[in-house]
C-alpha positions as CSV (number, residue, x, y, z in Angstrom):
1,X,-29.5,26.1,2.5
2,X,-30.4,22.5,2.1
3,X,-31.2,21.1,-0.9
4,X,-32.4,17.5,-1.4
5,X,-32.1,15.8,-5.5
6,X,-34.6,13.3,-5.7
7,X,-32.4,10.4,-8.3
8,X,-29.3,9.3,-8.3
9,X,-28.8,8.3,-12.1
10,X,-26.5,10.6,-13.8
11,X,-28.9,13.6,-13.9
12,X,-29.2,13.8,-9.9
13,X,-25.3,12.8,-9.5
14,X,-23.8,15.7,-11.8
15,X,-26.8,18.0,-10.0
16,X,-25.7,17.0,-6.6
17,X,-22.2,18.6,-7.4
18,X,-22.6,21.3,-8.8
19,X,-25.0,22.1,-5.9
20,X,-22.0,21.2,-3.3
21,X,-19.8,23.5,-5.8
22,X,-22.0,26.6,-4.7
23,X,-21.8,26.2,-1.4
24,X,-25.3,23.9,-0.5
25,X,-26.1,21.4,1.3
26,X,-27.0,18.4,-0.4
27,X,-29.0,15.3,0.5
28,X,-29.6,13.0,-2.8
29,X,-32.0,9.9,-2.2
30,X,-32.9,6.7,-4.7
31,X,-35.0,4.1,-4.6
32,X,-31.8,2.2,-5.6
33,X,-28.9,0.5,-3.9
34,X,-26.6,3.0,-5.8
35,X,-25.9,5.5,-8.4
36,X,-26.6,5.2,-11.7
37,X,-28.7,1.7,-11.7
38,X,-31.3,2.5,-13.9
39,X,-31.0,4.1,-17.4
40,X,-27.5,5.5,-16.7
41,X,-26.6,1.7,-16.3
42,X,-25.0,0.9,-19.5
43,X,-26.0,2.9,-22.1
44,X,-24.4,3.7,-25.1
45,X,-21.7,6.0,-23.8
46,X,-21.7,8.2,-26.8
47,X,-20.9,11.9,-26.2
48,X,-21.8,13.6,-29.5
49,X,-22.9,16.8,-29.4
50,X,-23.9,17.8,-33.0
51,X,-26.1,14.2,-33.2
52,X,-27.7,15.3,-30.2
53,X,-31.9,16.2,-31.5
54,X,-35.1,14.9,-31.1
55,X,-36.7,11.8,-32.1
56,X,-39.5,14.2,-33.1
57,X,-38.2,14.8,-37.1
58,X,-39.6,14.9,-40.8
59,X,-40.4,11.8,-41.5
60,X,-40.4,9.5,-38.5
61,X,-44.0,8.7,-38.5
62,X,-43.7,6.8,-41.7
63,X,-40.5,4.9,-40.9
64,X,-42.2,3.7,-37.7
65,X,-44.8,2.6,-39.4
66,X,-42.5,0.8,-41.8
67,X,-40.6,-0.7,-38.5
68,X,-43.8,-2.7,-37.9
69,X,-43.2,-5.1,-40.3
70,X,-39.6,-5.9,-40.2
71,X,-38.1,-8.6,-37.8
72,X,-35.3,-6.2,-37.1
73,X,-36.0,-2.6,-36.7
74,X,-34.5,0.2,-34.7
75,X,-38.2,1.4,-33.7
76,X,-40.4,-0.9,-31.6
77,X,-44.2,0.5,-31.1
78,X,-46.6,-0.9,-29.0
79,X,-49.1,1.7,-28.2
80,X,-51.5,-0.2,-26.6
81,X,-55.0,1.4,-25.0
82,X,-53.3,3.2,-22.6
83,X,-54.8,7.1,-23.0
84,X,-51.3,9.1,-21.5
85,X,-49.3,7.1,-24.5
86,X,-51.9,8.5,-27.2
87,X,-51.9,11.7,-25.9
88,X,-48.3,11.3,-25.9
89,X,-47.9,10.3,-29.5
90,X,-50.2,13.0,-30.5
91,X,-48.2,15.3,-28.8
92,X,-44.8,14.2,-31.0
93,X,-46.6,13.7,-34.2
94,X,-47.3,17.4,-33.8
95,X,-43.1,18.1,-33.1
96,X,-42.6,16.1,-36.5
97,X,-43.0,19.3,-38.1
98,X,-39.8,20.9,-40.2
99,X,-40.3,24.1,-38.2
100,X,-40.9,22.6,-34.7
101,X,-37.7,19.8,-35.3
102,X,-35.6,22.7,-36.2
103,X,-36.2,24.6,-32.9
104,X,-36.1,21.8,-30.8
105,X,-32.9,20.0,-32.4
106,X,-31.6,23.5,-31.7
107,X,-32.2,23.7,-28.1
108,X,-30.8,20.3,-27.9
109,X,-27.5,21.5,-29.1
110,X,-27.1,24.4,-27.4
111,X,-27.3,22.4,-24.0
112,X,-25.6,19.4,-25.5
113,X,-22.4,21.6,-26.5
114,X,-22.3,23.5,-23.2
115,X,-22.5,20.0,-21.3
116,X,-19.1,18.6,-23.3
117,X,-17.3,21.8,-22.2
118,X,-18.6,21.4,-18.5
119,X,-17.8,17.8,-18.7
120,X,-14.4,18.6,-19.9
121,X,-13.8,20.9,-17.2
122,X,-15.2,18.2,-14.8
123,X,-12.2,15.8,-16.2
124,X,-9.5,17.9,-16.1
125,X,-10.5,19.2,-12.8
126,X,-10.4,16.0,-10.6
127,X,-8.5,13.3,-13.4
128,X,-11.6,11.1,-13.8
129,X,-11.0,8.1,-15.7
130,X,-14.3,7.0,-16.9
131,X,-13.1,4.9,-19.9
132,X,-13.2,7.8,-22.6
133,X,-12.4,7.2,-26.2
134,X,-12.7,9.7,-28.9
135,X,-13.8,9.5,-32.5
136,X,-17.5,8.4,-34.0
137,X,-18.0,7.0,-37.1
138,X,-21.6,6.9,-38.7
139,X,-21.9,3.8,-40.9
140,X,-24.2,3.9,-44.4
141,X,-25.6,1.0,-45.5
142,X,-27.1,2.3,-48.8
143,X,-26.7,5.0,-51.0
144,X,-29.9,6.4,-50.5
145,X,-28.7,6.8,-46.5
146,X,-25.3,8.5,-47.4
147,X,-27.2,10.9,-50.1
148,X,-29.5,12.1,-46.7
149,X,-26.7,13.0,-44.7
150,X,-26.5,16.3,-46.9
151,X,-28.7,18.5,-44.7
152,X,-26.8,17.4,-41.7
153,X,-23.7,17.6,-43.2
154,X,-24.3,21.3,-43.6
155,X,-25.4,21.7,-40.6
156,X,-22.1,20.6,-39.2
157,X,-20.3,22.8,-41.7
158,X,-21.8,25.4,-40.1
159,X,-21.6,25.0,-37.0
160,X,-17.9,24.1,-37.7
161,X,-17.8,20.9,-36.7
162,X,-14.8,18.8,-37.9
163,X,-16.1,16.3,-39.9
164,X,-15.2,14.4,-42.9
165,X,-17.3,12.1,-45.2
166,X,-15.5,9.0,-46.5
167,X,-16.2,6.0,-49.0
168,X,-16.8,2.4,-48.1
169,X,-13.0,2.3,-48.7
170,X,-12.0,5.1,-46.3
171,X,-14.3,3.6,-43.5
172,X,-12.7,0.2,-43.7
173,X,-9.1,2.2,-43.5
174,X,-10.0,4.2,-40.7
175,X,-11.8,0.9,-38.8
176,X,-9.5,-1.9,-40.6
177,X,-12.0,-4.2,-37.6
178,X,-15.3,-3.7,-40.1
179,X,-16.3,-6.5,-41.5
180,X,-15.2,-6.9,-45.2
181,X,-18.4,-8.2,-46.7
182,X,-21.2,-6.4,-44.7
183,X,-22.7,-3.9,-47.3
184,X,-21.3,0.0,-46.8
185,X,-21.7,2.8,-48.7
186,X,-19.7,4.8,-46.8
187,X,-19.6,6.9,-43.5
188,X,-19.3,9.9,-41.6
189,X,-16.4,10.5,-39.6
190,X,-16.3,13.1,-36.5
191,X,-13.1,12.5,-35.0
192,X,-13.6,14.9,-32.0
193,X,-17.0,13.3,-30.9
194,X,-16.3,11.4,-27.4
195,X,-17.6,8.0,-25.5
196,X,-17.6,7.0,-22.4
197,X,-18.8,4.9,-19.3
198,X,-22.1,7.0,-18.3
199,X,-22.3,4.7,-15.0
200,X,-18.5,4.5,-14.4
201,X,-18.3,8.7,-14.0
202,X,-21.4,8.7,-11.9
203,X,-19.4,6.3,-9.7
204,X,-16.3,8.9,-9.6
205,X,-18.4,11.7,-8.8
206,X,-20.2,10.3,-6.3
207,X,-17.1,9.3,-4.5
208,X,-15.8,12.9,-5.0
209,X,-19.5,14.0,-3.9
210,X,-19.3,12.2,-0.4
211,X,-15.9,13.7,0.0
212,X,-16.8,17.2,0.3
213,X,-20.4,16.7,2.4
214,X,-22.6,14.9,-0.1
215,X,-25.3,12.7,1.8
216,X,-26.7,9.9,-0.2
217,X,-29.4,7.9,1.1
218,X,-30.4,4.6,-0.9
219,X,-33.2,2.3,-0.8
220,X,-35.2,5.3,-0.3
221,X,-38.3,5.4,-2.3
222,X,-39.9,8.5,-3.0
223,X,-43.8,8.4,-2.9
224,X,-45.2,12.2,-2.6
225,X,-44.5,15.7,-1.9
226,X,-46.2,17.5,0.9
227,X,-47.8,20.9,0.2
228,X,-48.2,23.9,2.6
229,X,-48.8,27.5,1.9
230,X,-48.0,27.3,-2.0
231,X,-44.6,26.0,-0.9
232,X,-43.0,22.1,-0.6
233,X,-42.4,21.2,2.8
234,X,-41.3,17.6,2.4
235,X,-41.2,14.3,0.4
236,X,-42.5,11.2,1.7
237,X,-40.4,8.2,1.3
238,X,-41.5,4.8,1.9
239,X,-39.2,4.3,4.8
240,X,-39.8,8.2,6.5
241,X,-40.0,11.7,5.2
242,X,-37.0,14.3,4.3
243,X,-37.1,18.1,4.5
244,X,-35.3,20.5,3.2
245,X,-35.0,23.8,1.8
246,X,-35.4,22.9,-1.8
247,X,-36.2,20.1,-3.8
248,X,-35.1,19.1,-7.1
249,X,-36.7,15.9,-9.4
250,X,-34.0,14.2,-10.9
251,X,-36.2,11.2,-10.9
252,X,-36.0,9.5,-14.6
253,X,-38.8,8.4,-16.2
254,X,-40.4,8.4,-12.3
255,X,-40.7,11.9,-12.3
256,X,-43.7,12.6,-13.6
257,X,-45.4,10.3,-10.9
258,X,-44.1,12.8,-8.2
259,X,-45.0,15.6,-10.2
260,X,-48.6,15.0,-11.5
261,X,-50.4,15.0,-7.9
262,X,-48.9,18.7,-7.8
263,X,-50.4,19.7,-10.5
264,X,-47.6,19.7,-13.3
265,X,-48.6,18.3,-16.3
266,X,-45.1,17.1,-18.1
267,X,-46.0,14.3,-20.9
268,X,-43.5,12.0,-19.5
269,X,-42.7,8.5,-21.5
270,X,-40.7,5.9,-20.8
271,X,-39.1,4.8,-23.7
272,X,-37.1,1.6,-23.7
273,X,-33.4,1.3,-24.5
274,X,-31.5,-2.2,-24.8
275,X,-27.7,-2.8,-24.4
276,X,-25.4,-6.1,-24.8
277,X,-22.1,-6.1,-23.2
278,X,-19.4,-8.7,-24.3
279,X,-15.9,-9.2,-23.2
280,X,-13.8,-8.6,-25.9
281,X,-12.0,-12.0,-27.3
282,X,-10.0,-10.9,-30.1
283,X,-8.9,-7.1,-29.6
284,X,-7.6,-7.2,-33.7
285,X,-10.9,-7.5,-34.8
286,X,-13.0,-5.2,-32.3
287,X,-13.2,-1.7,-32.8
288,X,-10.9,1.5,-32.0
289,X,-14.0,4.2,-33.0
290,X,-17.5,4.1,-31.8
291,X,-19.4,3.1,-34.5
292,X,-23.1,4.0,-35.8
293,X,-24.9,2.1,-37.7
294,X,-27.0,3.9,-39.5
295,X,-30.2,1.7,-40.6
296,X,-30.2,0.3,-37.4
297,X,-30.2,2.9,-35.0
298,X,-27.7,1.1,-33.0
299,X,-23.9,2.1,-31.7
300,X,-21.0,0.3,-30.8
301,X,-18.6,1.7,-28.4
302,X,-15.7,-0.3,-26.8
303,X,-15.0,0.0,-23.3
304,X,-11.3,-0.8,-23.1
305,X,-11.6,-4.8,-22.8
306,X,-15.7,-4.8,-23.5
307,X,-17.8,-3.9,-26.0
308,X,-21.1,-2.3,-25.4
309,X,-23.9,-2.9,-28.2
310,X,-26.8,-0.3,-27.4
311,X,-30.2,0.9,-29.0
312,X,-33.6,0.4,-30.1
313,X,-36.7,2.6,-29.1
314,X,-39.3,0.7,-27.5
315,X,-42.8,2.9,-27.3
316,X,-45.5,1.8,-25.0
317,X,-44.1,-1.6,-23.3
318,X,-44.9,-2.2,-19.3
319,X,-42.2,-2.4,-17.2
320,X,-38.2,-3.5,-17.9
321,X,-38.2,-7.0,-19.8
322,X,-35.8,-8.0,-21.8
323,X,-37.3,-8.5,-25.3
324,X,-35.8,-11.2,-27.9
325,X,-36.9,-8.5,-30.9
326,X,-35.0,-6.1,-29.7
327,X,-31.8,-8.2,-28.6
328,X,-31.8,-9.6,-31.8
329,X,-31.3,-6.4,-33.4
330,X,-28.6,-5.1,-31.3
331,X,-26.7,-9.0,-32.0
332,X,-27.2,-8.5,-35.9
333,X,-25.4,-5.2,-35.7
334,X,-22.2,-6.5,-33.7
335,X,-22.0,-9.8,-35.7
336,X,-22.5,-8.0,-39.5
337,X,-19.6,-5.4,-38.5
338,X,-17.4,-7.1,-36.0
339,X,-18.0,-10.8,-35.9
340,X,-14.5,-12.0,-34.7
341,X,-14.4,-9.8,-31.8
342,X,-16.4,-11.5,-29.7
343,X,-18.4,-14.4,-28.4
344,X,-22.1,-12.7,-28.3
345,X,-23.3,-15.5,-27.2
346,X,-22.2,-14.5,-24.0
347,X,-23.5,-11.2,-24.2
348,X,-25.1,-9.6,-20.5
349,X,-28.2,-8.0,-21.5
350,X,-29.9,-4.5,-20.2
351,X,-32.8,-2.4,-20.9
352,X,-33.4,0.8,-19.3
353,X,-36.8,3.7,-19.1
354,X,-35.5,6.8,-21.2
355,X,-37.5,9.5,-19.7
356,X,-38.3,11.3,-23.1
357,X,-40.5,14.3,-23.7
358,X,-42.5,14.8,-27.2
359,X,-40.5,17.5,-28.5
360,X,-37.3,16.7,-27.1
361,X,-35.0,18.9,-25.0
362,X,-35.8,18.1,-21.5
363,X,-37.6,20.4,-18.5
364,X,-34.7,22.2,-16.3
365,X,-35.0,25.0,-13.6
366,X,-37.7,26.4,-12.0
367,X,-42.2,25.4,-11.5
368,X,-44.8,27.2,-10.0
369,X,-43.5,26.2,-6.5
370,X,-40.7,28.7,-5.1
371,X,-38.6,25.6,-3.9
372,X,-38.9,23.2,-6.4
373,X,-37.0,22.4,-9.5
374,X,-37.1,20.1,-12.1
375,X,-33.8,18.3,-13.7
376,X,-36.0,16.1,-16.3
377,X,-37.0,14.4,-19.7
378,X,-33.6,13.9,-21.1
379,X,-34.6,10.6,-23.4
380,X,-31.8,8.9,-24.8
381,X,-29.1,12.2,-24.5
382,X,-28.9,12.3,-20.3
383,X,-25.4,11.4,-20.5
384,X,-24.2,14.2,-23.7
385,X,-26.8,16.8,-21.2
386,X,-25.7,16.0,-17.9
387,X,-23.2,18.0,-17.0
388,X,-24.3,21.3,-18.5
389,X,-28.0,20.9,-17.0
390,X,-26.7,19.8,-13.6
391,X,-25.1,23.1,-14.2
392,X,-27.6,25.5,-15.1
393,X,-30.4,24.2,-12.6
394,X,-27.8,25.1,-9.4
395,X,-27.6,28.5,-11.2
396,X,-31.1,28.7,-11.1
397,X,-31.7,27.3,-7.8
398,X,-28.2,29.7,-6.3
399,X,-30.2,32.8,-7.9
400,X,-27.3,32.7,-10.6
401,X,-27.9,33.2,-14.6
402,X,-26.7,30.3,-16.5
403,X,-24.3,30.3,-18.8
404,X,-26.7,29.6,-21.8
405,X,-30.1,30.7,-22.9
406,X,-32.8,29.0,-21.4
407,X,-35.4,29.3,-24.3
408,X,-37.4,26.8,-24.7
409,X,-35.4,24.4,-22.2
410,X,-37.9,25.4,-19.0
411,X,-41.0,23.9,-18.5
412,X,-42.8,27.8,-19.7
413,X,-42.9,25.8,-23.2
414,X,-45.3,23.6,-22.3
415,X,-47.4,26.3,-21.1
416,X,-46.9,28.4,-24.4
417,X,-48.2,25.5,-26.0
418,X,-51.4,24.9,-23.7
419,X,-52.0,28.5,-23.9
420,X,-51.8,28.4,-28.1
């Protein structure tokens, strides 16, 4: 059975595999002249399953609305007159819920968890190096922010998590590279949390991909599916047309331009990331952890010899320019805790499309079609969901349960929803 993944980020790479791994055959195509050159390009590279939940929470409509008026803020929103956006942001103002972020943060984990251990088995199986680090360290500007991390805390606790929280003291003993005079009230330390280079293990796979049959065919645009007896019988690319058995969107934030003509309605946003990477200069006063910084919404994560500076949420902006707002935050972060470690002047800058979903938890597994599959709407978490999605969509696809309940991770929620 042949099976073409439509995307090549890190969603379609890690799908592509585990296809090969039950025995299909596998054709992936991207508009790209590789893998992993959109939003898998140089993330964050944090791998932390129990911070893994939705932007939908308690409370984030006010503190996006206070975002508006500072000159550095984690949150950019520029909504715009576009109609899908407001529909959008209807849509997550209704996830904001206690009850709704509960469910969804939930679902989040579930997969999140299951995609460390498939990673891990991943890693030990072929020895990838992909520039892994372990340890995360959440930084606390303020009281007020280390007094909030109770419910999460607990939530940790139970889930038993190793965790430990530590005073501004502690912090700066367990990071001696933190600046001395930035203000911290303290942090929260999960010393088994992972990094690592998103794009970099794409690479490996890929290369271990081709080696057992994997076809991947770049600068191949995808334009539209073709329709015949309530079945797919082919995508159109702007260069030809493939067929194959099966199809699976693995497309990104461009995923719900395939999918809308076929009638699948999935509120699809892209929501902009920013990165700055910087050689490292002085290795004595860069980081060993990945860092967090709290007020910001922006972690640092060091690459061996680099650092990478990453986040911001950018809702409603056209297209992939770099923005000085947003730049500017991620440069205030690196210089207030690590100033020495690095000229950021010379920073390289990215931004990338986050293909987010209102409530969250992205769209895996089966539609209304018999051969096609959806792989989707991962926002910011694609690289901590990879693995254990790739997974459980070639289950699906192989005729296979998955290893983890699928509640509320298939695209029947947005039907339960339309339906309520």
């Amino acid at each position: 059975m042949h099976v073409a993944v439509i995307g090549a980020g890190i969603i379609g790479v890690t799908t592509a595999h585990a296809l090969r791994q039950l025995g299909f055959e596998v054709t992936v195509i991207d508009r790209r002249g590789g893998v992993a050159q959109e939003s898998s390009f140089a993330n964050a590279g944090v791998l932390a399953p129990a911070y893994v939940g939705p932007w939908a929470q308690p409370g984030m409509p006010a503190k996006v609305l206070a975002y508006l008026f500072k000159r550095e803020a984690p949150v950019v929103f520029r909504p715009g007159i576009d109609p899908l956006r407001w529909r959008w942001l209807r849509r997550w103002l209704s996830e904001c819920e206690v009850a709704r972020f509960r469910a969804n943060r939930a679902r989040m984990q579930r997969l999140a968890y299951y995609s460390r251990d498939c990673l891990r088995e991943l890693r030990e199986r072929y020895g990838i190096d992909y520039e892994r680090g372990t340890g995360y360290l959440q930084l606390f500007r303020t009281a007020h922010e280390l007094e909030r991390t109770a419910p999460a805390r607990e939530m940790l606790r139970e889930a038993g998590v190793p965790h430990a929280l530590l005073d501004a003291a502690a912090c700066r003993t367990l990071e001696p590279a933190l600046a001395p005079h930035t203000p911290l009230a303290g942090g929260l330390h999960l010393p088994d949390d992972e990094t690592g280079n998103c794009a970099l293990f794409a690479r490996r796979l890929k290369d271990i991909c081709e080696s057992d049959g994997v076809r991947f065919r770049f600068g191949m645009d995808a334009v539209r599916f073709g329709v015949a007896a309530g079945r797919i019988d082919g995508v159109r690319l702007a260069q030809g047309r493939l067929q194959a058995d099966a199809y699976v969107v693995a497309a990104g934030a461009d995923s719900g331009r395939l999918l809308a003509p076929l009638g699948i309605d999935l509120p699809l946003l892209p929501v902009h990331g920013y990165s700055a990477t910087v050689t490292i200069a002085y290795p004595e006063h860069a980081p060993t952890l990945s860092v967090m910084d709290e007020t910001y919404k922006v972690a640092v994560t060091r690459f061996r010899q680099r650092l990478r500076v990453a986040g911001t949420a950018e809702v409603g902006s056209r297209g992939t320019r770099l923005r000085e707002t947003a730049l500017r935050t991620l440069l205030k972060v690196a210089r207030d805790w690590f100033p020495a470690a690095a000229s950021y002047a010379q920073a390289r800058f990215w931004v990338g499309a986050r293909p987010m979903l209102p409530d969250g938890p992205p769209v895996l597994g089966a539609t209304g079609y018999p051969n096609l599959f959806l792989n989707v709407g991962h926002g910011s978490t694609g690289w901590a969901m990879a693995c254990g999605s790739a997974r459980i969509v070639a289950d699906v696809i192989a005729g296979r349960a998955p290893q983890i309940d699928l509640e509320g991770l298939t695209l029947d929620r947005y039907a339960e929803r339309r339906a309520a």
